[in-house]
N, C-alpha and C positions, 0 to 999 in steps of 0.2 A: 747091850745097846739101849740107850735109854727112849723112851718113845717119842717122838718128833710131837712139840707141841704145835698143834694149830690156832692161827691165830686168827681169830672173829675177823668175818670181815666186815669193814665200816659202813657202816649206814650211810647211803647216800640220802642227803637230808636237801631237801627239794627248796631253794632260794622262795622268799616269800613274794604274793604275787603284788605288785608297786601300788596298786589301790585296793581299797575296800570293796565286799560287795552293793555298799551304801555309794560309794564315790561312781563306781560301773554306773550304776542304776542314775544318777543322778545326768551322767553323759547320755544316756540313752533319753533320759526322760527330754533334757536340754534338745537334743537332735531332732527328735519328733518335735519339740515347739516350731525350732528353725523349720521345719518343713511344711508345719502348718503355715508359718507365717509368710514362707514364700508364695506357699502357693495362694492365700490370701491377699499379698499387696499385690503379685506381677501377675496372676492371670489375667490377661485379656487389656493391662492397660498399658500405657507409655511410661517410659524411664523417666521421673520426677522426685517425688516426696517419697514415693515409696521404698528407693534406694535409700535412703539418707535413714528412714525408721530401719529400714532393714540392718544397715549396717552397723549401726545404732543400738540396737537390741544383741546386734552377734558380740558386739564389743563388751557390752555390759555384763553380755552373758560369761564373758572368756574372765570378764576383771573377777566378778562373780564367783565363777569355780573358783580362781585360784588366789581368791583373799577367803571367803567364807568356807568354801570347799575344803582349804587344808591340801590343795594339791600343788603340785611343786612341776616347775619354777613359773614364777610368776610370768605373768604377762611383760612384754617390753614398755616401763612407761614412754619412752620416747617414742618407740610405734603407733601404741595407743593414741598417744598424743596428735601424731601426725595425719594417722588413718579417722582421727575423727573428725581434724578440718576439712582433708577431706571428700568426707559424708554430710559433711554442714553445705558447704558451696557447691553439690552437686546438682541441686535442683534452681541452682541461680541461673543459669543462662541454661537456655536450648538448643545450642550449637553442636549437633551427635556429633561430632569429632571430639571435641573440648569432651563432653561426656563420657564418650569410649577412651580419650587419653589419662582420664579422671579414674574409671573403674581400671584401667590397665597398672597404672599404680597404686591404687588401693592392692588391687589383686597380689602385686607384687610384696605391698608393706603385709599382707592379712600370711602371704605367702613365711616371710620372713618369722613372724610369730609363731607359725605353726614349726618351722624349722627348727626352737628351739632356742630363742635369743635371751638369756640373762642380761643384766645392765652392764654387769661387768666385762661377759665374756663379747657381748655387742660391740661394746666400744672399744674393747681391743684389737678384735677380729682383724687379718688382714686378707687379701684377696684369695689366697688359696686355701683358707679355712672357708672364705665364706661360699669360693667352688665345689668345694669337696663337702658339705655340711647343704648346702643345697642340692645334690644329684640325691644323697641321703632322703633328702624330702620330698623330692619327688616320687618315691616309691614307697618313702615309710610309711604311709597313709595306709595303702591295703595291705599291707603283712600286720599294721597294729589294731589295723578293725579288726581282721581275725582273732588276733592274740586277746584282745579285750572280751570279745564275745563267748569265746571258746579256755579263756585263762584267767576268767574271773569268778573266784571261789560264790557262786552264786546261792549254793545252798546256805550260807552264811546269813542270809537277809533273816532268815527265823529266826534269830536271836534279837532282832528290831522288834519284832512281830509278839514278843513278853509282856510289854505293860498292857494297860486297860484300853487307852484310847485307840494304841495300835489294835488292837484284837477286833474294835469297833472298825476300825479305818477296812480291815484283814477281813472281817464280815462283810462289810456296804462292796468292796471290789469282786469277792468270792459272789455276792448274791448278784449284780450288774452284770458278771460275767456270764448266768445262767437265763437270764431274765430279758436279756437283752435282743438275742434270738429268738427268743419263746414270744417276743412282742413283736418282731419284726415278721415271723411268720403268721402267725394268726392275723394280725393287721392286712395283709396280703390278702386272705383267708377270708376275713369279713370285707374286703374292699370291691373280691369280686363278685361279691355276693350281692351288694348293695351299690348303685349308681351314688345315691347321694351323700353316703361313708366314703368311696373312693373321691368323691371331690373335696369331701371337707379334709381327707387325709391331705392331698394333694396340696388344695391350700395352705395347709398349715405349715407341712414340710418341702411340697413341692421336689419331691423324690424322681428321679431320673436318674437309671441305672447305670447308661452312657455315661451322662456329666458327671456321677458320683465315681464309679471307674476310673475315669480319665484325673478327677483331683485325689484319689486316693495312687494313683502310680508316681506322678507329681510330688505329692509329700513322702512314698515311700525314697524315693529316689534322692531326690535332697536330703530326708533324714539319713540314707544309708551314708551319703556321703559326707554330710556333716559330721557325723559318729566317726570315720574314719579320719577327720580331721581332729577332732576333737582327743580321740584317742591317742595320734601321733603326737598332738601338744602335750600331754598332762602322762603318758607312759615314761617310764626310764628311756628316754632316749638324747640324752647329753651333747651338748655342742663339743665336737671333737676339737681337742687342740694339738695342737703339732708346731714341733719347731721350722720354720721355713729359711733351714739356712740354704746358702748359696754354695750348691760344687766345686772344688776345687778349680774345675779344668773351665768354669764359668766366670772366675773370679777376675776383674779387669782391673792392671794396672795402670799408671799413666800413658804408655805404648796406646793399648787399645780404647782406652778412653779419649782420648785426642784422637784417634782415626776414627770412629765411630761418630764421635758426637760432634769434632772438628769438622770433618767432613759433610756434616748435614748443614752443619751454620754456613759455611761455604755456599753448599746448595742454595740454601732459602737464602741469601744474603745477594748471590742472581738473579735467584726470581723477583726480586724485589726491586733491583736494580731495574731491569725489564718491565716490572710492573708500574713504576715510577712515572714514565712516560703517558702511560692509561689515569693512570690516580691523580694526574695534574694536567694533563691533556684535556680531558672529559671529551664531553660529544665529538670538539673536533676530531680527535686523536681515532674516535671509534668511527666515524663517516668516514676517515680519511685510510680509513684498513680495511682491507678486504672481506672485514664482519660487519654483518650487519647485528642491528640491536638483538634481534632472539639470538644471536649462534653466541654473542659475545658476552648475554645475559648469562642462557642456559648451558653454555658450555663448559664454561668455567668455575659453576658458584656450585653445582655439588660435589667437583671433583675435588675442591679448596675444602672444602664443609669436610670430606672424606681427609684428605691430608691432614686437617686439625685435630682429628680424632685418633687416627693411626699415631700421630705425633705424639700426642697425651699419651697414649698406652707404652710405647716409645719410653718415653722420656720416665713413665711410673715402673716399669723393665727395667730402666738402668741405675735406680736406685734401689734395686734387689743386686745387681750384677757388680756396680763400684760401691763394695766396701771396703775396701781399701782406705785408709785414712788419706794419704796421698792424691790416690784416684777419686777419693766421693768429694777432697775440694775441687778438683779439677771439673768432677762433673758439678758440681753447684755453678759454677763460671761458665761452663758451656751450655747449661741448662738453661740457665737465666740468657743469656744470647739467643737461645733457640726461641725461649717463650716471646722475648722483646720483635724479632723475625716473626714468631707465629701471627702476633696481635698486627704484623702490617699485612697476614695472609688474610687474617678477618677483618680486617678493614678494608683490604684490594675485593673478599667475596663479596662485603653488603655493598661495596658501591657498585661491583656487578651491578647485584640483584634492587638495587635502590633506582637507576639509569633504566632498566626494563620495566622496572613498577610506575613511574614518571611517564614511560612512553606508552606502556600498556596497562595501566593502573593495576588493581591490588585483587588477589586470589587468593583464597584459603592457603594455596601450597606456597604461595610468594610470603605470606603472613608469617604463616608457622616458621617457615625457613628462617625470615628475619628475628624472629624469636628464639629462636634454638642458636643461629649467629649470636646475638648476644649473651644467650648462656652459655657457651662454652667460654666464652672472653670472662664471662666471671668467675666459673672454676678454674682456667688455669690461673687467673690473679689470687685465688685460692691454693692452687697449688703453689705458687711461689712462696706464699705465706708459710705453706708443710714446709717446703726445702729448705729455709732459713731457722725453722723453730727449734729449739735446743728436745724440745718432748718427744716422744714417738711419733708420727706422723699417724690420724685418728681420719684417713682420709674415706673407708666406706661410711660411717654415720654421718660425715659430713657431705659425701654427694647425694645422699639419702632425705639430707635436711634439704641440699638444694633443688634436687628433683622435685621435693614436694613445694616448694616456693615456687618454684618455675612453675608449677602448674597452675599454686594460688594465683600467682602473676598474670598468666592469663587468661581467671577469670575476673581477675580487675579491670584487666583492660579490653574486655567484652568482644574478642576476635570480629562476631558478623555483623556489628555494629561498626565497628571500624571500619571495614573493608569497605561496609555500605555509604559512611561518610568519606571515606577518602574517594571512591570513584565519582561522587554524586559531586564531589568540590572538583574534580576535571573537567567537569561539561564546559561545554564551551560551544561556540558556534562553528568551530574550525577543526573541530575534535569530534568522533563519532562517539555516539552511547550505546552500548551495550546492555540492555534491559534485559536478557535473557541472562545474566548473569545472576542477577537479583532474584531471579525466580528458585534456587538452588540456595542463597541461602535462607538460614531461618528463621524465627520470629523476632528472632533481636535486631533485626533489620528492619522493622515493621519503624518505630521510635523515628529513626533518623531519615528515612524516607518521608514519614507524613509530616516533620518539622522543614524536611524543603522544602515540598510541597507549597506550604502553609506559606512558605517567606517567598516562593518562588512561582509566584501563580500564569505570570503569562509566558512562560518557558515549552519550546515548543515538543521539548520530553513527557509535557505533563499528562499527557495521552499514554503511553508508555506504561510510566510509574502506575496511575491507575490501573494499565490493566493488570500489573506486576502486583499490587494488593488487593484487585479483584479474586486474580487467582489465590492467593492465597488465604481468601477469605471463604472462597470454595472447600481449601482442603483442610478446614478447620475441623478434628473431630471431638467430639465429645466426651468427656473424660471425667471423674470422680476427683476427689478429696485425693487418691493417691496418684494419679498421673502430675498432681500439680506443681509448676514449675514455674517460675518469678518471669522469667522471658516469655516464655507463651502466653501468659496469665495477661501481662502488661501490654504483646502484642495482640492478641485477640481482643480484649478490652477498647485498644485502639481501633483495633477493625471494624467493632461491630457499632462505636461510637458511629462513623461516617455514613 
């Protein structure tokens, strides 16, 4: 019997790791800047200019790694693109809503980049890549900081550390590292020793262990977390693709397509019938029903606002569900029905809301509402546009482009500025004023105020408005080069002019 040969077993050979120990190093070094820098522009001041350099700097840093860097896949030009308008208009107006609505989309655009967006696979994307490829990014951040930290061939960096200048670079960090303790203690050492060593120490650096503490936890904490963004962007971690077909047992013929999407046009083609009477009736129609102006305002406009949205999602469903050639003409025909029906539900919501704002004039949330009302009336004209187009319908980069419009939009049209002119053009002698209202908003109200004022001098509000800029001229605080912001800048100027 011959002897059983054995055979070697195979070397498991260990996949190589996606960056260099030069590329790690370069993320780490990046991340400690971001934390320096935050904690330098936001400690202690107001959201303005500092924002805009910030995000400004993370951008250039991200284009940076992954043109000069060598790391893959590049940045999203179109994000890029978007998230730096904007960082440009966020220090225009001082309106913390407009601001917070401002960073809540950035945050979402900075979100999208780190999730891993190529040009190609971005604009292909459809809704449940971009679900499932986002739940991804919300957790890949801290499994990829470890992996970076802990899987990055580190001892690798010696072979940098071979020519001349490095070995100079490799001396001056090896000697700073030893030298630097050795000076901070002794410094201590002779400072208690001496009254007037401890002051000129103090003067120079003005060391407090407290405040130095509290900016060194600051920057570690941004840096950590920067690193783990940074890391999830630039490691092997691939926009998944998957094919999104439609289930068998999901698949709508003509039957179900006409009972579905017939039966809603029916619905909305009611309401609208019913609504008819309000929408050309006006005042009378509403004094003459048992609503008064707030039930008839507020009761109806965000439940309409919610129906036009549920609708959209609706209507974006049933072109996964009819593909059917038969059934997706049928649904093109009752889609387009549906959306013709929706646009008489948003024109029945802003005359709501248009008849309350007249009778009760204008509010941050009456505003925003009116403006969100007409964005949604220009994506679904948007979407009709997808339903008809012979090409793939490319509808996330394009609510993406309008989201960020919609936001530029309103800061062209300066929300607390508005608000403050449109109430201040209801005064009337017959009509009360509401001056506590003006008190809430913020300095971009200043402008339209002191030009009534100006044209309006023997108006028996002008006691009022004064005290309405008095206060505000109170709670003016004092601010650097980086709190600064085009609205404050221009209202305070005004203030302090008078």
């Amino acid at each position: 019997m011959e002897a059983e040969q054995i055979a070697p077993k195979s070397e498991i050979v260990k996949p190589p790791f996606p960056l260099t120990a030069l590329q790690s190093l370069s993320l780490v070094l990046a991340s400690v800047l971001l934390g320096v820098l935050a904690d330098a522009l936001f400690r202690g001041g107001l959201p303005g200019l500092n924002v805009t350099v910030f995000e400004l700097i993370l951008l250039t840093m991200l284009y940076g790694l992954g043109r000069f860097g060598r790391l893959e896949p590049k940045p999203n030009p179109l994000l890029l693109s978007a998230l730096t308008l904007l960082a440009l208009v966020f220090f225009w107006r001082a309106s913390p809503f407009l601001q917070i609505l401002n960073l809540a989309v950035s945050s979402f655009l900075l979100f999208l980049i780190v999730a891993q967006l190529s040009y190609k696979s971005f604009w292909q994307s459809h809704f449940g890549e971009l679900i499932l490829n986002g739940l991804r990014g919300m957790f890949g951040p801290f499994f990829s900081f470890f992996t970076l930290v802990f899987g990055t061939p580190w001892k690798d960096l010696g072979q940098y550390a071979k020519g001349r200048k490095s070995r100079w670079l490799l001396a001056s960090l090896r000697g700073l590292l030893f030298a630097l303790p050795l000076l901070v203690i002794f410094a201590l050492l002779l400072a208690s020793a001496d009254a007037l060593f401890e002051q000129l120490l103090q003067r120079t650096f003005r060391f407090d262990l407290g405040d130095w503490l509290g900016h060194s936890l600051i920057i570690f904490f941004i840096a950590m977390a920067a690193l783990a963004l940074l890391a999830q962007t630039f490691l092997d971690n691939r926009w998944h693709h998957f094919e999104l077909t439609t289930p068998k047992v999901l698949q709508f013929g003509l039957i179900e397509t006409s009972l579905v999407f017939g039966s809603l046009c029916v619905l909305f083609l009611s309401f609208m019938v019913v609504q008819a009477s309000y929408l050309f009736g006006g005042e009378s129609r509403v004094l003459g029903s048992s609503l008064s102006y707030a039930q008839y305002g507020r009761r109806g406009f965000f439940e309409l606002v919610t129906v036009t949205v549920l609708l959209h999602m609706v209507l974006l469903v049933g072109m996964w569900f009819c593909n059917q050639e038969k059934a997706k003409r049928l649904y093109k025909i009752l889609a387009t029905i549906l959306v013709v029906l929706l646009y008489g539900v948003i024109i029945s919501a802003f005359s709501r809301l248009n008849l309350y704002i007249s009778t009760y004039g204008l509010t941050e949330l009456r505003f925003y509402s009116s403006a969100m009302i007409l964005w949604i009336a220009v994506v679904m004209l948007y979407f009709l546009f997808q339903l008809y187009s012979t090409k793939a319908p490319k509808l996330v980069p394009s609510y993406l482009i309008l989201g960020v419009l919609g936001v530029f939009a309103l800061y062209l049209s300066n929300p607390d500025a508005t608000i403050a002119k449109t109430n201040l053009s209801r005064i009337s002698p017959e009509s009360e004023f509401d001056a506590e209202y003006f008190r809430e908003l913020s300095l971009d109200s200043v402008v339209p105020i002191s030009d009534y004022l100006a044209q309006n001098p023997n108006l028996a509000v002008r006691f009022k408005l004064q005290q309405v800029l008095e206060d505000k001229t109170h709670n003016i605080h004092e601010t650097d080069w980086r709190s600064f912001n085009v609205g404050r800048w221009q209202g305070e100027k005004m203030l302090k002019g008078k």
